[in-house]
MDTraj code that builds the backbone (N, CA, C; nanometers):
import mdtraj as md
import numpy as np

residues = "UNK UNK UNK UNK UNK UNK UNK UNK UNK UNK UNK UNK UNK UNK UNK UNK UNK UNK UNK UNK UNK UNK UNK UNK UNK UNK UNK UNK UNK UNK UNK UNK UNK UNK UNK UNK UNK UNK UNK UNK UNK UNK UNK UNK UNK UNK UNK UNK UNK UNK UNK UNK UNK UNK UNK UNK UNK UNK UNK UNK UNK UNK UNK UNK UNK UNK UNK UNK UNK UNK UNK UNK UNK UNK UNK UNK UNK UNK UNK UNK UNK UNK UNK UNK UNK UNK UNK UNK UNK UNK UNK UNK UNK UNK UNK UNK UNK UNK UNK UNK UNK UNK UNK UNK UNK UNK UNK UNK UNK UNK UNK UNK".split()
xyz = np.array([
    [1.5853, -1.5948, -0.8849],
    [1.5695, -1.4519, -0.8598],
    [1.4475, -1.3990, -0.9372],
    [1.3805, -1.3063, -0.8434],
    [1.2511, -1.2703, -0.9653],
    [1.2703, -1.1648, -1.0252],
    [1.2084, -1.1515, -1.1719],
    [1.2214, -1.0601, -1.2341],
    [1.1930, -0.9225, -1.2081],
    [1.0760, -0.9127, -1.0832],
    [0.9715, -0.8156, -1.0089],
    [1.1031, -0.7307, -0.8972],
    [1.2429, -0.7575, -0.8998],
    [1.3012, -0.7188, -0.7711],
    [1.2394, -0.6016, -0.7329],
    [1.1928, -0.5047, -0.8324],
    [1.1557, -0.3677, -0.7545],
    [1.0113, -0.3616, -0.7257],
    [0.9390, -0.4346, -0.7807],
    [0.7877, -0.4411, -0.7150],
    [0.7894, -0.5578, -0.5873],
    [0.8651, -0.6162, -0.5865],
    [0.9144, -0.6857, -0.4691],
    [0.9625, -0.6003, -0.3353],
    [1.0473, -0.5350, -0.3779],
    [1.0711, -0.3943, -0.2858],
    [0.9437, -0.3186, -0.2443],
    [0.8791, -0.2842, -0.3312],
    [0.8143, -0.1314, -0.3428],
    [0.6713, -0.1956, -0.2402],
    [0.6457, -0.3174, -0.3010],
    [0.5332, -0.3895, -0.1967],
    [0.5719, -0.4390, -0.0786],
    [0.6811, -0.4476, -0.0736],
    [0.7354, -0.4975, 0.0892],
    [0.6996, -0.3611, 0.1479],
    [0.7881, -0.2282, 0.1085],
    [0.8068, -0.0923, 0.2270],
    [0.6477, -0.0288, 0.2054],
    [0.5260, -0.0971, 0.1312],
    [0.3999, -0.0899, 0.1028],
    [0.2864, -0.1271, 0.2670],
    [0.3253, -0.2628, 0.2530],
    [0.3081, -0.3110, 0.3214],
    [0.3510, -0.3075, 0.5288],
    [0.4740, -0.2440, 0.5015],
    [0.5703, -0.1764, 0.6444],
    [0.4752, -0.0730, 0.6432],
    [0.4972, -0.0016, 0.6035],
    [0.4574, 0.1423, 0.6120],
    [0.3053, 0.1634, 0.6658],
    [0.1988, 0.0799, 0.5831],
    [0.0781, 0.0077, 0.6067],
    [0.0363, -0.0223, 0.7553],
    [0.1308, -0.0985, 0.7669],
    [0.0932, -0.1371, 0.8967],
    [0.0835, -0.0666, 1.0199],
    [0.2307, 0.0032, 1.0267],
    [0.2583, 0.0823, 1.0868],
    [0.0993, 0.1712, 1.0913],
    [0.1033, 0.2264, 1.0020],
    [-0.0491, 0.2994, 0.9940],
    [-0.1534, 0.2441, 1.0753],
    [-0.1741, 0.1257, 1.0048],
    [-0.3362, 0.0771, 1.0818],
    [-0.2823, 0.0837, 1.2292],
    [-0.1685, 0.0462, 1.3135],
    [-0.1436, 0.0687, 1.4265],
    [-0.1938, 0.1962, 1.4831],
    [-0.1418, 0.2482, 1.4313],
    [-0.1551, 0.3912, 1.4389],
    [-0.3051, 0.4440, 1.4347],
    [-0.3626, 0.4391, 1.3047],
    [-0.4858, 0.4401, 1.3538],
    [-0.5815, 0.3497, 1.4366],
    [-0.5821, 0.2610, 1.4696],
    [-0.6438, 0.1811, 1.5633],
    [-0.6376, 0.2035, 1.6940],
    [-0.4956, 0.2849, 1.7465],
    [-0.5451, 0.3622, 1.8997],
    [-0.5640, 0.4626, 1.8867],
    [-0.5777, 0.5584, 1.7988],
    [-0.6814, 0.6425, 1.8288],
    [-0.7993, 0.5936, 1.7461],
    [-0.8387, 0.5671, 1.6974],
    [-0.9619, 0.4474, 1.7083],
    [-1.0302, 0.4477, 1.8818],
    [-0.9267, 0.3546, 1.9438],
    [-0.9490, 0.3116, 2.0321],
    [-0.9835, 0.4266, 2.1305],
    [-0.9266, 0.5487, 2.1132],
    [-0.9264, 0.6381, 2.1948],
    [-1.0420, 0.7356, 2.1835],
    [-1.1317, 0.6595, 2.1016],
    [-1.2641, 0.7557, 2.0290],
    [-1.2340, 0.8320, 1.9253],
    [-1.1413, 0.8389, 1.8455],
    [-1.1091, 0.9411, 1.7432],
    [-1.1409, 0.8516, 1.6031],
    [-1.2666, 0.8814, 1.5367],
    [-1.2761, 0.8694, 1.4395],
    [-1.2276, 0.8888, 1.3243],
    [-1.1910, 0.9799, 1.3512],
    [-1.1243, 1.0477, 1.2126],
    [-1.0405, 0.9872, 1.0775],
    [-0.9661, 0.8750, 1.1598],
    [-0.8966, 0.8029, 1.0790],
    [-0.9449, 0.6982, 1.0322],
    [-1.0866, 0.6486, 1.0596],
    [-1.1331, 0.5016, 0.9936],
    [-1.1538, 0.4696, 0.8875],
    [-1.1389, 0.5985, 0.7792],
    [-1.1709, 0.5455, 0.6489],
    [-1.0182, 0.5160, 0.6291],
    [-0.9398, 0.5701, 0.6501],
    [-0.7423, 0.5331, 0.6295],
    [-0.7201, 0.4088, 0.6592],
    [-0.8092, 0.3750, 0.8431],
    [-0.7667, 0.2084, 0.8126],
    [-0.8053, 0.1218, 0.7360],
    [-0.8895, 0.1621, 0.6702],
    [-0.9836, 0.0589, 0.6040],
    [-0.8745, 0.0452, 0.4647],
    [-0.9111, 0.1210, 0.4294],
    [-0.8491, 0.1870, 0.3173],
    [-0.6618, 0.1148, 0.3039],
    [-0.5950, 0.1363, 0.4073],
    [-0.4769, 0.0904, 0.4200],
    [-0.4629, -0.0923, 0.4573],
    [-0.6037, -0.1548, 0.5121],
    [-0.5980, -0.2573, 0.5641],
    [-0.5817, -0.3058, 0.4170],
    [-0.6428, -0.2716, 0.3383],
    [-0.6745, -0.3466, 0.2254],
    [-0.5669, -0.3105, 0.0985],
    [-0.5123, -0.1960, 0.1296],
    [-0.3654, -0.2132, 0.0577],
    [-0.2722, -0.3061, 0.1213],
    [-0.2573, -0.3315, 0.2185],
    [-0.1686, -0.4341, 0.2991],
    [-0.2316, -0.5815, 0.2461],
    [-0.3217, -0.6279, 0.2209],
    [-0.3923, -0.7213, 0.1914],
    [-0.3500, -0.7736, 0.0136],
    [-0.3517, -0.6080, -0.0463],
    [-0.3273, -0.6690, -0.1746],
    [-0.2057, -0.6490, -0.2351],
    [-0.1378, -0.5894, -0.1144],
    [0.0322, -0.5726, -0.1896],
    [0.1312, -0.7513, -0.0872],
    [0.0574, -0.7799, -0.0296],
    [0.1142, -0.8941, -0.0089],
    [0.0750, -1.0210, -0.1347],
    [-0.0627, -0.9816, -0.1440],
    [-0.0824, -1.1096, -0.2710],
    [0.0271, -1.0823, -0.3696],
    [0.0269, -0.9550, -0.4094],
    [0.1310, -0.8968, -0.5608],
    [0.2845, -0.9551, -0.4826],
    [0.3042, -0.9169, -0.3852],
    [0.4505, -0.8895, -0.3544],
    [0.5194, -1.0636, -0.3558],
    [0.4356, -1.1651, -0.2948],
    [0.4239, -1.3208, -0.3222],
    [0.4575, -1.3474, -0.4569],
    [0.3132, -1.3121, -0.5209],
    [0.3547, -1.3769, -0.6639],
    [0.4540, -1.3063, -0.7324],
    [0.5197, -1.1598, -0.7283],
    [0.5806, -1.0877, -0.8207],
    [0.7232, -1.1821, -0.7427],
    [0.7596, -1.2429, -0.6717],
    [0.8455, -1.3234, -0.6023],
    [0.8559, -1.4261, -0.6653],
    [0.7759, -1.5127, -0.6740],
    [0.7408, -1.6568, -0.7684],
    [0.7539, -1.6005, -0.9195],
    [0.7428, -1.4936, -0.9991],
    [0.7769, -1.4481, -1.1218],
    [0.6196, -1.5218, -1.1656],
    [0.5135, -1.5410, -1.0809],
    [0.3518, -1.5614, -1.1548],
    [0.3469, -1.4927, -1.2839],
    [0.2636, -1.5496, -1.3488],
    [0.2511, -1.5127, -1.5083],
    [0.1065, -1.4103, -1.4821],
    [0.0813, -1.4286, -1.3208],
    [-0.0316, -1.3484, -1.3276],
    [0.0114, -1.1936, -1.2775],
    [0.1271, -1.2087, -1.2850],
    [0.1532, -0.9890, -1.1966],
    [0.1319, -0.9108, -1.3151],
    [0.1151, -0.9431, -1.4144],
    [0.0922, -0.8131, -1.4460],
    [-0.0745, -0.7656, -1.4465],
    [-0.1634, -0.8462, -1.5040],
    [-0.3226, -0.8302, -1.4182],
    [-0.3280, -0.7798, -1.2966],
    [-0.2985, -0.8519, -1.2065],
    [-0.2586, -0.7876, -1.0100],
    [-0.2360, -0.6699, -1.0280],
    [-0.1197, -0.6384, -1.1088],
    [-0.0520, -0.4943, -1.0704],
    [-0.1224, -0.3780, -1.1128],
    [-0.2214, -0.3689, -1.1836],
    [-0.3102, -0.3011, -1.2552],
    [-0.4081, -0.2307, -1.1363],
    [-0.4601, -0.4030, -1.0635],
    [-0.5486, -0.3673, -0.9298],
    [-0.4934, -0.3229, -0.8329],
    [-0.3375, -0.3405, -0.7961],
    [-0.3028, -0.2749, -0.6637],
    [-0.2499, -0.1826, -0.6686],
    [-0.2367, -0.1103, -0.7940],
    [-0.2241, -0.0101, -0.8511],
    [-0.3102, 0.0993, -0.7914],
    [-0.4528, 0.0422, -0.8290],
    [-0.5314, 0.1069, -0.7926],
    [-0.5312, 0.1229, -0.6565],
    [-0.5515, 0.0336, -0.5901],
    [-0.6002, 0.0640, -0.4835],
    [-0.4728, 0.1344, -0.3846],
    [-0.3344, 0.1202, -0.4304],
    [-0.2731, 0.2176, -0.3450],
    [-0.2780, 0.3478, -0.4088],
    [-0.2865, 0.3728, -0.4833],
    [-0.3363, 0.5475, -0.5166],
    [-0.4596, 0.5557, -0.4722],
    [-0.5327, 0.4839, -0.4280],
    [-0.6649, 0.5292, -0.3450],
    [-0.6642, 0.5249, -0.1687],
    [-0.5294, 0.4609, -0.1596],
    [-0.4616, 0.4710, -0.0129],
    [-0.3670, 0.5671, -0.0163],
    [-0.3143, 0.6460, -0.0522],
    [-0.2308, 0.7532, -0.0985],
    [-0.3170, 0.8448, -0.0936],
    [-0.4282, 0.8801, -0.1704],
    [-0.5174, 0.9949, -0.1242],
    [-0.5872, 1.0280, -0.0329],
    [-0.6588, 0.8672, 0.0718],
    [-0.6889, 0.8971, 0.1804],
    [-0.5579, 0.9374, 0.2760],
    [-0.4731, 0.8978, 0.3162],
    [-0.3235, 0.9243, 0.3824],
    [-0.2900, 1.0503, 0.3832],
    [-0.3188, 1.0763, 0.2468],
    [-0.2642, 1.2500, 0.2210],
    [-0.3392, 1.3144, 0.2958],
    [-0.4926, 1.3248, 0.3441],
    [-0.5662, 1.4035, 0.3779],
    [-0.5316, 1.4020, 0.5293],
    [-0.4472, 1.2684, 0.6038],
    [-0.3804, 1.3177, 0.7456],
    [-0.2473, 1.3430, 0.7577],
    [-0.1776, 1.3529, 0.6259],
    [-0.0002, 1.3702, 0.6489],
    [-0.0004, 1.4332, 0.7351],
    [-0.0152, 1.5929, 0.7438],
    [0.0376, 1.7070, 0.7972],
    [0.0378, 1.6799, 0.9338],
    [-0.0569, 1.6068, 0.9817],
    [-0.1120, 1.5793, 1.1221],
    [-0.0247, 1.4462, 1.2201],
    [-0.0536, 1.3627, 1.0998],
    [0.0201, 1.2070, 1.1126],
    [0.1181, 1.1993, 1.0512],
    [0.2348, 1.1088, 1.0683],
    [0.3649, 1.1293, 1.0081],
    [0.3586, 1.0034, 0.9433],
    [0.3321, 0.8883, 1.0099],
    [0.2871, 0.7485, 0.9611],
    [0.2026, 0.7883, 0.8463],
    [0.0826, 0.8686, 0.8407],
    [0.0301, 0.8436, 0.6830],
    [0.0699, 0.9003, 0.6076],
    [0.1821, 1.0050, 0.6265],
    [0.2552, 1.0570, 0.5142],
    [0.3535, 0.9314, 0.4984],
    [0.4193, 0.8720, 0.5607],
    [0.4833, 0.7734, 0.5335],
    [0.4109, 0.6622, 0.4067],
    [0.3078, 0.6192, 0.4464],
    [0.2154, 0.5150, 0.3834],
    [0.1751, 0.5859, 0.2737],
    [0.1428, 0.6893, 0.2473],
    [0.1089, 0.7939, 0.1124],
    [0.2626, 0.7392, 0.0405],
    [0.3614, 0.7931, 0.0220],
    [0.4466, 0.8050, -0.0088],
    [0.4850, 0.6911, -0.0533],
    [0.5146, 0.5650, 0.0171],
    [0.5404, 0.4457, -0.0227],
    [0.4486, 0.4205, -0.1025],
    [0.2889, 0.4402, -0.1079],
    [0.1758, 0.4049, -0.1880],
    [0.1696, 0.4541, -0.2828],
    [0.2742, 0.5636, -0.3281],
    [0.2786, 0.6322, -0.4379],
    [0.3751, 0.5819, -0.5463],
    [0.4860, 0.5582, -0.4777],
    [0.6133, 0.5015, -0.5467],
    [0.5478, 0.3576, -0.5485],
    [0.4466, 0.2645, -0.5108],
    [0.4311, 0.1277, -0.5081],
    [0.3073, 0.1689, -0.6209],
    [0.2557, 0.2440, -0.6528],
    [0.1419, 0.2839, -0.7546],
    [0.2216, 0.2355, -0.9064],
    [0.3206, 0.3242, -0.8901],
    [0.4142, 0.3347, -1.0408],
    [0.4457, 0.2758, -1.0270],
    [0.5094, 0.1769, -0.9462],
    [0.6076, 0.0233, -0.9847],
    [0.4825, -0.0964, -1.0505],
    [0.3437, -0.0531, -0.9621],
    [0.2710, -0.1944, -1.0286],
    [0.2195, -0.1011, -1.1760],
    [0.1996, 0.0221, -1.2096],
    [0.1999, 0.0450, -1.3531],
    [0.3056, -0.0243, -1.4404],
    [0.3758, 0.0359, -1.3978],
    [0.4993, -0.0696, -1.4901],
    [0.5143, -0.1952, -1.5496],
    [0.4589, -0.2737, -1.3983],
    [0.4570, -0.4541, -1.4194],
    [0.3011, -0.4671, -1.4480],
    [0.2484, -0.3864, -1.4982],
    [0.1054, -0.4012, -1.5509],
    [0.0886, -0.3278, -1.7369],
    [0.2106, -0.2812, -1.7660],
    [0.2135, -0.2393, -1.8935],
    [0.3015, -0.3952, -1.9417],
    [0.4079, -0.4476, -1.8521],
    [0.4848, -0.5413, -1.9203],
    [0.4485, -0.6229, -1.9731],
])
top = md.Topology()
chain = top.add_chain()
for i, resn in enumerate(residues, 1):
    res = top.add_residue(resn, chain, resSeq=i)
    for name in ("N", "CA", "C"):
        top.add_atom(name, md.element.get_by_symbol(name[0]), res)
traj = md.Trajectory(xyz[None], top)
C-alpha cells in the first residue's frame, strides 16, 4: 500500500478532470474557437505530470517529494488558466478545482 494514498487520489481526479478538459477544448479548437488553447496546453501538461507523480507516489519512489514540488506548480498554473473559463466552461471549473486540491496534496508530499 503506498504511503501517497491521497496524492494518489488527488492525481488520479487531476488527471480525469484534465482530460475531460483537453476534450473539451479541442472541439472547439476544432470548431475555430481559439480561446481555449492556452488551457489545453496548459492542462495537457498537467495530465502529463500528475501521471508521472501519481505512478511513482504509487511505488512509494523516494523521489515524490522533489516531483511534488514541480506538479505543484504546474497545477496551480493550470488552475489559473481554467479559472479564467469556469463561468463559461463547467469542465474547467472542474479541472481548476481538482488542480487546486491536487496543488496542496503535492505541497504536502513535497514538505515530507
Amino acid at each position: 500500500m503506498s504511503k501517497y494514498g491521497d496524492l494518489v487520489a488527488d492525481t488520479s481526479r487531476c488527471v480525469n478532470t484534465g482530460e475531460a478538459c483537453v476534450a473539451h477544448c479541442l472541439v472547439l479548437l476544432g470548431e475555430g474557437d481559439k480561446e481555449l488553447a492556452a488551457c489545453a496546453r496548459t492542462v495537457q501538461d498537467t495530465i502529463a505530470s500528475c501521471t508521472a507523480l501519481r505512478q511513482m507516489a504509487a511505488a512509494n519512489s523516494p523521489h515524490v517529494a522533489k516531483l511534488a514540488g514541480v506538479v505543484g506548480d504546474i497545477c496551480k498554473d493550470c488552475e489559473t488558466e481554467c479559472r479564467k473559463h469556469e463561468k463559461k466552461h463547467s469542465v474547467c471549473h472542474d479541472c481548476a478545482e481538482a488542480c487546486a486540491k491536487c496543488a496542496k496534496e503535492c505541497e504536502k508530499a513535497a514538505a515530507a
